[in-house]
C-alpha positions as MATLAB code, in Angstrom:
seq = 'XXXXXXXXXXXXXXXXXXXXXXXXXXXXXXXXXXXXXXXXXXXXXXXXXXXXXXXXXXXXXXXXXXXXXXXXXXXXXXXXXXXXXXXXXXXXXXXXXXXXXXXXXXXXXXXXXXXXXXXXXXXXXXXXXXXXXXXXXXXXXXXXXXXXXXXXXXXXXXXXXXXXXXXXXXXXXXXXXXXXXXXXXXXXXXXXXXXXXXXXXXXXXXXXXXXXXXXXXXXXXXXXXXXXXXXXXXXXXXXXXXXXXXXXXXXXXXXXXXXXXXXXXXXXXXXXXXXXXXXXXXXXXXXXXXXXXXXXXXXXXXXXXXXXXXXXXXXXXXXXXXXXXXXXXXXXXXXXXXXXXXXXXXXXXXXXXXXXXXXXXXXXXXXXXXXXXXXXXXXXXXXXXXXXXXXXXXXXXXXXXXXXXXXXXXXXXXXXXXXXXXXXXXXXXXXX';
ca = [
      36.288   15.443   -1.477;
      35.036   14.982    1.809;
      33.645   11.472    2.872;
      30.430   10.547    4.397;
      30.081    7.539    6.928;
      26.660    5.160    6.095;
      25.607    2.308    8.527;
      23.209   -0.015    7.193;
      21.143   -2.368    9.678;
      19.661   -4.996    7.438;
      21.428   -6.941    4.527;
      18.239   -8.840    3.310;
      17.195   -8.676   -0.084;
      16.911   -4.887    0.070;
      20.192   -4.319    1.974;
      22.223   -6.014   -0.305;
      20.659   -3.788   -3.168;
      21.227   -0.841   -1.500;
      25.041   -1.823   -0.283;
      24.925   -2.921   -4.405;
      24.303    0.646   -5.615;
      26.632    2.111   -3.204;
      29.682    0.156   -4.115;
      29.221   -0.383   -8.113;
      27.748    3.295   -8.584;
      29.937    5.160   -6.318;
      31.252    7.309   -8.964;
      27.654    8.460   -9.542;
      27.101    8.724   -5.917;
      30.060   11.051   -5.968;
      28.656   13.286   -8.417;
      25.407   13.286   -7.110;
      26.244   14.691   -3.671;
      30.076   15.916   -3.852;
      31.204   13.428   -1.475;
      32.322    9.795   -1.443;
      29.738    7.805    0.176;
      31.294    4.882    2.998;
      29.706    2.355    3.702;
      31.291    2.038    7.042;
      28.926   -0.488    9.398;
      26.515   -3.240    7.814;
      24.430   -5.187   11.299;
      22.697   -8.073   10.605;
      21.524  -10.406   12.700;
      23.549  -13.450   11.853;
      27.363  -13.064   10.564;
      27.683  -16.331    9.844;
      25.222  -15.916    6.962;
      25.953  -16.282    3.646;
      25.590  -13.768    1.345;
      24.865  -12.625   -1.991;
      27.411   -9.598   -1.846;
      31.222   -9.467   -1.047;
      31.924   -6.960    1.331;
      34.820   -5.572    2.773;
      35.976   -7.806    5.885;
      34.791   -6.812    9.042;
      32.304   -4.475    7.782;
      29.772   -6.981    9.023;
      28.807   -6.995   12.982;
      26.198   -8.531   14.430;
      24.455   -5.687   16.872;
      24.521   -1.912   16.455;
      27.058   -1.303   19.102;
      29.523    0.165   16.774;
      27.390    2.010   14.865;
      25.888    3.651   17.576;
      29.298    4.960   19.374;
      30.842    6.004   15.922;
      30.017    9.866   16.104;
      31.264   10.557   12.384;
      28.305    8.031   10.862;
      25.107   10.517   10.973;
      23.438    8.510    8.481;
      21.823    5.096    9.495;
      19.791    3.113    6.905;
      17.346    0.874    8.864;
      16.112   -2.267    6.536;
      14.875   -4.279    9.249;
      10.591   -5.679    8.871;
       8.423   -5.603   11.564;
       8.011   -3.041   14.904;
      10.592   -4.834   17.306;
      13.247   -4.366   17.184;
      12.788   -2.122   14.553;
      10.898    0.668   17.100;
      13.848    0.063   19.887;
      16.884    0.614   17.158;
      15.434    3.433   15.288;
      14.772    5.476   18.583;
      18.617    4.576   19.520;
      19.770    5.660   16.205;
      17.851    9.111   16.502;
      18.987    9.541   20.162;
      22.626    8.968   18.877;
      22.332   11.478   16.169;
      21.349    9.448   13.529;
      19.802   10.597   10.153;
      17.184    8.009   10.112;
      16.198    6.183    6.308;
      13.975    2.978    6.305;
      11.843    1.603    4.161;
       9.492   -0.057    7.262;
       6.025    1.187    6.340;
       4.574   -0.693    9.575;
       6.750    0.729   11.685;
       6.093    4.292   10.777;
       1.744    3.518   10.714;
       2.405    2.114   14.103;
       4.691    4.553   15.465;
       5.074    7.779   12.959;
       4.628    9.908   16.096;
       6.940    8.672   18.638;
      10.049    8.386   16.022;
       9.019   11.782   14.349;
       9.138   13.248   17.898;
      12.439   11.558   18.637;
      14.096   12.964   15.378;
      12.852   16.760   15.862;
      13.820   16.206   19.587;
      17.454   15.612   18.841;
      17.447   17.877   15.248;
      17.541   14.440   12.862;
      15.354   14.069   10.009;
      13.779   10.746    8.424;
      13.443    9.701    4.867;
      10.847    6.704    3.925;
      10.653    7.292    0.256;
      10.715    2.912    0.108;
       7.719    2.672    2.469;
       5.253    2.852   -0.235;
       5.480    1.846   -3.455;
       8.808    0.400   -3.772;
      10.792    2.320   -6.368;
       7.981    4.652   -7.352;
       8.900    8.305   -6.077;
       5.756    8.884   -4.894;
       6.607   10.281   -1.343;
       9.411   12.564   -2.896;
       6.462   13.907   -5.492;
       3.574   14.137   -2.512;
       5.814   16.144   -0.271;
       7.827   18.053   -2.947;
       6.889   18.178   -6.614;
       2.740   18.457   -5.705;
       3.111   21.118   -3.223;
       1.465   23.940   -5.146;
      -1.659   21.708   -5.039;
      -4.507   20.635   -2.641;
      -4.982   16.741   -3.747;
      -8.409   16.008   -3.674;
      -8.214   12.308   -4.652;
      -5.888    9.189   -4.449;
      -6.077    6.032   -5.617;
      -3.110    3.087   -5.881;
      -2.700   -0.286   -5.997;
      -0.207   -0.513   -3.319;
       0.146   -4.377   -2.790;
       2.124   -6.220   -5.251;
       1.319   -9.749   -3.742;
      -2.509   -8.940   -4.369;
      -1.879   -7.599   -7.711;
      -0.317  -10.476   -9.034;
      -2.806  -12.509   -7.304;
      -5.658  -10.957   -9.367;
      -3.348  -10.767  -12.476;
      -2.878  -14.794  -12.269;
      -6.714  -15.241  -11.218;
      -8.102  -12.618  -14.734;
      -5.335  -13.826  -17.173;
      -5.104  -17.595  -15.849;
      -8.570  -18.600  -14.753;
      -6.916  -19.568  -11.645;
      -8.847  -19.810   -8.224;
      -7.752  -17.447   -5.087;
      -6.204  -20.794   -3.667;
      -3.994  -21.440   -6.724;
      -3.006  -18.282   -7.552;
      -1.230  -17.782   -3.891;
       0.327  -21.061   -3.792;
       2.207  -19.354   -7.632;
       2.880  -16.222   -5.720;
       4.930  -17.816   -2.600;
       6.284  -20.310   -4.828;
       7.647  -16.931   -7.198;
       8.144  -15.139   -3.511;
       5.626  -12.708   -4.134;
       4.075  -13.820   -0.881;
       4.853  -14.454    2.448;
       4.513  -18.322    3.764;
       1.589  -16.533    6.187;
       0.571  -13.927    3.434;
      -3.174  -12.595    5.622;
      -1.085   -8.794    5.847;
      -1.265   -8.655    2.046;
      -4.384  -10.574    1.601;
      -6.824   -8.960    3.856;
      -5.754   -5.730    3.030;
      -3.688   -4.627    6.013;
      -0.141   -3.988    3.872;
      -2.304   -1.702    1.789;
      -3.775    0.235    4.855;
      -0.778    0.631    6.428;
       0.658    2.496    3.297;
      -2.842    4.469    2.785;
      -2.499    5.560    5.944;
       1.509    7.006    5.025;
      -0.032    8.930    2.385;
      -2.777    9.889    3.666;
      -0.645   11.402    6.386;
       1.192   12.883    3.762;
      -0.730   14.210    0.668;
      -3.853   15.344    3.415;
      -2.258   15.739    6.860;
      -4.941   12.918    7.945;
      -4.353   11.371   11.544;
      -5.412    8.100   10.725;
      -4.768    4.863   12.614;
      -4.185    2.287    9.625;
      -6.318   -0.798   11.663;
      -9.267    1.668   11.752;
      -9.654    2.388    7.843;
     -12.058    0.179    6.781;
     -10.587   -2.508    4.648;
     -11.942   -5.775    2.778;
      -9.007   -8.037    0.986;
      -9.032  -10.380   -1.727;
      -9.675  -13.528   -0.196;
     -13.585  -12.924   -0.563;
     -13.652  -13.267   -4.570;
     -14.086  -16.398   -6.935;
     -13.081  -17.073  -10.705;
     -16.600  -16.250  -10.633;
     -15.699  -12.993   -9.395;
     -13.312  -12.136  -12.266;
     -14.965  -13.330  -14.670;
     -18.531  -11.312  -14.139;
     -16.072   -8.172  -13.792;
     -14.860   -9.112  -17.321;
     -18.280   -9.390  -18.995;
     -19.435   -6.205  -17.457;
     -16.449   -4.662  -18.799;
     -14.170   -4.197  -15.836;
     -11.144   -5.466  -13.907;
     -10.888   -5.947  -10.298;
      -8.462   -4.714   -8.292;
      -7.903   -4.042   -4.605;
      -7.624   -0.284   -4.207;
      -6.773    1.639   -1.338;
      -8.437    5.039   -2.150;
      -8.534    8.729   -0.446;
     -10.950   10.954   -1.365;
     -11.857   14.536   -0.383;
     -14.868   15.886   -0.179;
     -16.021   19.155    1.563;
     -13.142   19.313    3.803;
     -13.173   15.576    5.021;
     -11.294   12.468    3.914;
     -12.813    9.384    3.308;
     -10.206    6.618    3.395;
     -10.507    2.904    2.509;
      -9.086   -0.557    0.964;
     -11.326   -2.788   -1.223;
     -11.297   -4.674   -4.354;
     -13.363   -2.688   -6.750;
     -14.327   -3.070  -10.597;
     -12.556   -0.480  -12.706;
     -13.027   -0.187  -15.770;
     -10.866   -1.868  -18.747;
      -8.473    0.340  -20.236;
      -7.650    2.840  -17.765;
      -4.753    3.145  -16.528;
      -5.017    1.202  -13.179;
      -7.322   -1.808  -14.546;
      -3.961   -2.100  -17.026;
      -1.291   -2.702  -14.064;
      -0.380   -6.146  -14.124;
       1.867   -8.789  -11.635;
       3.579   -7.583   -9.184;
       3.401   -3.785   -9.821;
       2.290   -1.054   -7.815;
       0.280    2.056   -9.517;
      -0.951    5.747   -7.310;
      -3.259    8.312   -9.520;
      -3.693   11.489   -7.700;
      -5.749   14.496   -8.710;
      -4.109   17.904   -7.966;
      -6.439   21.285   -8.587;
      -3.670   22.775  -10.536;
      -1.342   19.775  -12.277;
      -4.640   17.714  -12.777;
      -4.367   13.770  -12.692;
      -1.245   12.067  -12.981;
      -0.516    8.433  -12.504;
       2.622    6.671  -11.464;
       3.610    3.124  -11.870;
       6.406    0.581  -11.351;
       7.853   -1.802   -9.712;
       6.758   -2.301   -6.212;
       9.153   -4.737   -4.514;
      12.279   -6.470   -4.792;
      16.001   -5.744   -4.598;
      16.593   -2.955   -7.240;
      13.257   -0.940   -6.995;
      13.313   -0.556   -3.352;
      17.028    0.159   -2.816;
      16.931    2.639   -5.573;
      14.180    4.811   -3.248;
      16.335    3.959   -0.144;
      19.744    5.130   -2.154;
      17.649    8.381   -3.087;
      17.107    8.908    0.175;
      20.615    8.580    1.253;
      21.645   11.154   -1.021;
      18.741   14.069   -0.437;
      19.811   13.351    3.191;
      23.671   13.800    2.181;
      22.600   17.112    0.354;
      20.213   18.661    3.080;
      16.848   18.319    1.015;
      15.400   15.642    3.632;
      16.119   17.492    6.385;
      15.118   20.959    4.832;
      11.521   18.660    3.599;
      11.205   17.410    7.416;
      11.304   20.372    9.231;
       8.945   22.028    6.557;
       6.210   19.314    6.665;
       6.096   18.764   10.156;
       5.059   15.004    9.652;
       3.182   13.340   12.500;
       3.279   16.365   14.586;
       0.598   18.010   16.968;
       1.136   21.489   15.267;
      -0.057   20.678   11.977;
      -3.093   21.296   11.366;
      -5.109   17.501   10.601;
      -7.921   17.043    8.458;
     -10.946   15.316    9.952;
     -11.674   11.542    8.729;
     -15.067   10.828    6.487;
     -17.867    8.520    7.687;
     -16.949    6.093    4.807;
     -20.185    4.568    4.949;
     -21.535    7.995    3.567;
     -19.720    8.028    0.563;
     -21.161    7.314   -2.735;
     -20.575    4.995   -5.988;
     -21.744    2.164   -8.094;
     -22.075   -0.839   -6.745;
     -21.079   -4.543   -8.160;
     -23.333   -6.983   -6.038;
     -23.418  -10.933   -6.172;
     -25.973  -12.980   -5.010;
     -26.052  -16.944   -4.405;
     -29.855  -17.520   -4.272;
     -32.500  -20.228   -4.817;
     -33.524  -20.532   -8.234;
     -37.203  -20.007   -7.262;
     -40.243  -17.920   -8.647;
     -40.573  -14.413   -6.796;
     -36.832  -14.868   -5.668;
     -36.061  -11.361   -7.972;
     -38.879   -9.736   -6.869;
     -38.122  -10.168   -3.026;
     -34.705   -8.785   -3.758;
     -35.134   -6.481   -6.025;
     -37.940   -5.396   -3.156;
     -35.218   -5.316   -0.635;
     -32.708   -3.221   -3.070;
     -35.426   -0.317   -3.372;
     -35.982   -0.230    0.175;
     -33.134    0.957    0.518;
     -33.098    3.580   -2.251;
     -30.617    1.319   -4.081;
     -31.684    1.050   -8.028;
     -30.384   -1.405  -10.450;
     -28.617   -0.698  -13.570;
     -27.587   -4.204  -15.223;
     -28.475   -7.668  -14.340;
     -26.521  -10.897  -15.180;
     -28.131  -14.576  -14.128;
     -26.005  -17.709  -15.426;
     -28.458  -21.249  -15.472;
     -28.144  -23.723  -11.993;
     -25.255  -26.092  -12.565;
     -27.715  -28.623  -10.940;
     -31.284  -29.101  -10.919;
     -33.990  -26.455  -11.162;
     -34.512  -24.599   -7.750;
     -30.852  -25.058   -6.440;
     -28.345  -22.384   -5.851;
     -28.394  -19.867   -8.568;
     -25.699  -17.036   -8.928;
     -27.018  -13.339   -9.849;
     -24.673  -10.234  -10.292;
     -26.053   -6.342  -10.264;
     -24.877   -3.594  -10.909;
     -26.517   -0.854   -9.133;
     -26.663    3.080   -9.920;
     -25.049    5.552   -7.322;
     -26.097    4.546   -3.788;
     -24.404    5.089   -0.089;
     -21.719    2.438    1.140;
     -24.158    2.258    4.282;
     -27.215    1.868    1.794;
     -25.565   -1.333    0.112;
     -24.225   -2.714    3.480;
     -28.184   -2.820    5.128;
     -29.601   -4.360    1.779;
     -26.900   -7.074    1.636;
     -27.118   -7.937    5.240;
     -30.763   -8.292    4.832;
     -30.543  -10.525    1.663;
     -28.358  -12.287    3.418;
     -31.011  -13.374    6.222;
     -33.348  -14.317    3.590;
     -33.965  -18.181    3.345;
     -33.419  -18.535   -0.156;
     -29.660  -17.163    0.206;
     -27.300  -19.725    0.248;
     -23.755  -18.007    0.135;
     -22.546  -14.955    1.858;
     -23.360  -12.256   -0.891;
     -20.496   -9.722   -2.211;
     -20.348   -6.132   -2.624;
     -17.908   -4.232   -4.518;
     -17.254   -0.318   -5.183;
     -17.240    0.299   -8.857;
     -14.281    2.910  -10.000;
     -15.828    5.232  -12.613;
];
């Protein structure tokens, strides 16, 4: 039984899964691909490091020299965050030869076209099934399993940080503030956590599948995106009353040949299957015109999840299915065809609006005035009493029927000039 060399840059907490599965399950790994898999070079960027793994001594180097001159290692696992040196190394790897597998979702958003164009340049394929989603499959199942459909919808919760966020914030009656400080402290988030907050994290992976499940060019920093930092207990608890859970979604929808894309909290509705995904876990629903909907869920971070995508990887690249499935897609290329990007401010759905007004006669009417203006019609009304004295700050939640995005956005901005408005007012899709 033949053996295959593996260099690994990157023994974080993913590495260290990965080199975990390789050396404890290397039986499996055996049978899986009919050949012993070697770990054979592990970079990192301090040696001196401890670490939560033994490894064989010397394995450990601290640059990619090695790796890069050893002409029997085609496979090179790149765990390392961020573009640089990320970009630099995985262009050397592919240049050398290099089977490329990372699990850097930023790095291919920012620069899926140069590195794609690097690996059919010098006949290398990449794998990035731990891009998205952690240990959900959901790359392997957009690119393979779903190809005898057109997808005409997606919707995930691809931020785990966010989701657990909301989770502590529904189940806890915790503030936005509070329920961060509980996800670093659990290291759920970053000590500068605005890429999960805002909604960036989840763009960047939109954008992947996107890419992907629609062949959509689409720059992740230009898909409209709103994060979580916006809501209150307030929030959460209105969603709740009206039935709902809020969640930040990064959605995809098709419609008449063009793809709307976007990342927002929205209210869906209690019981279904994404208002249900709780703490740190990740959930996609897609819509296929032959399978139908199907949802997928799991874990979305941490050691085992993601190295168990990045070890699947390893072997369909040991096997020859990731390089048969990159040539065939043609990901990030000029010669596929792309489909053009929606006007997402012309797309349509309920709306969940809060107000912070002056608890004054006619204040309703001049809003409500306002709303029909702009075609906008209201389906349910909530008003709680002034904490203080009559004629102070009052808080009043709508929920409107089906109106444009660009519809809502005028009508808010407008209330929001009025006098009697006291807070900047919220607007929230509404998943039905």
């Amino acid at each position: 039984m033949s053996s295959i060399r593996i260099g690994l840059i990157g023994l974080g907490t993913v590495g260290t899964g990965v080199a975990r599965i390789l050396i404890e399950n290397a039986e499996l790994m055996r049978r899986q691909t009919g050949h012993t898999l070697e770990l054979r070079h592990v970079v990192v960027g301090d040696t001196a490091k401890a670490r939560q793994i033994e490894l064989a001594p010397g394995l450990i180097r601290g640059d990619i020299e090695a790796l890069i001159a050893d002409t029997e290692c085609r496979i090179a696992v790149l765990l390392v965050g961020g573009l640089e040196p990320a970009r630099s190394i995985a262009l050397r790897l592919l240049t050398a030869g290099k089977d490329l597998i990372t699990a850097n979702k930023a790095l291919l958003a920012e620069h899926g076209t140069e590195l794609f164009e690097a690996a059919r340049l010098h006949g290398r394929s990449i794998a990035f099934e731990a891009s998205v989603a952690g240990g959900i499959p959901i790359i392997t199942n957009m690119s393979q399993c779903l190809s005898a459909n057109q997808l005409s919808g997606l919707s995930g919760i691809l931020n785990g940080t966010t989701n657990f966020i909301l989770t502590c914030m529904d189940e806890k009656g915790q503030d936005y503030g509070v329920a961060l400080k509980e996800a670093q402290h659990l290291g759920y988030a970053e000590a500068d956590p605005t890429m999960d907050v805002d909604g960036s994290d989840a763009a960047q992976k939109l954008a992947i599948l996107a890419h992907l499940g629609f062949g959509a060019r689409a720059y992740w920093k230009d898909i409209p995106r709103l994060g979580i930092d916006c809501l209150s207990p307030l929030d959460i608890a209105f969603a709740r009353e009206l039935g709902c859970r809020i969640k930040l979604i990064a959605s995809a929808r098709l419609d008449q040949g063009s793809l709307a894309l976007g990342v927002s909290p929205a209210l869906v509705r209690l019981g279904s299957p994404l208002a249900e995904v709780r703490q740190a876990f990740n959930a996609v629903a897609l819509h296929g015109d032959a399978v139908g909907q199907l949802f997928y869920q799991g874990q979305g971070a941490g050691e085992k999840p993601t190295a168990s995508a990045v070890v699947a990887d390893i072997v369909d690249t040991v096997v020859g299915r990731a390089q048969i499935t990159f040539n065939l897609l043609q990901l990030w290329s000029e010669n596929r065809p792309a489909v053009p990007l929606a006007d997402l401010s012309q797309t349509k759905s309920r709306f969940y609006i809060r107000l912070t007004v002056a608890d004054n006669p006619g204040v309703l009417a001049v809003i409500t005035g306002i709303l029909g203006a702009h075609l906008i019609s209201i389906a349910s009304f909530l008003q709680k009493e002034p904490a203080d004295s009559p004629g102070g700050p009052v808080t009043l939640v709508m929920m409107t029927h089906v109106a444009s995005q660009a519809a809502a956005n005028a009508a808010i901005k407008a209330i929001d000039q009025l006098p009697i408005t006291s807070a900047r007012s919220l607007c929230l899709p509404v998943m039905d």
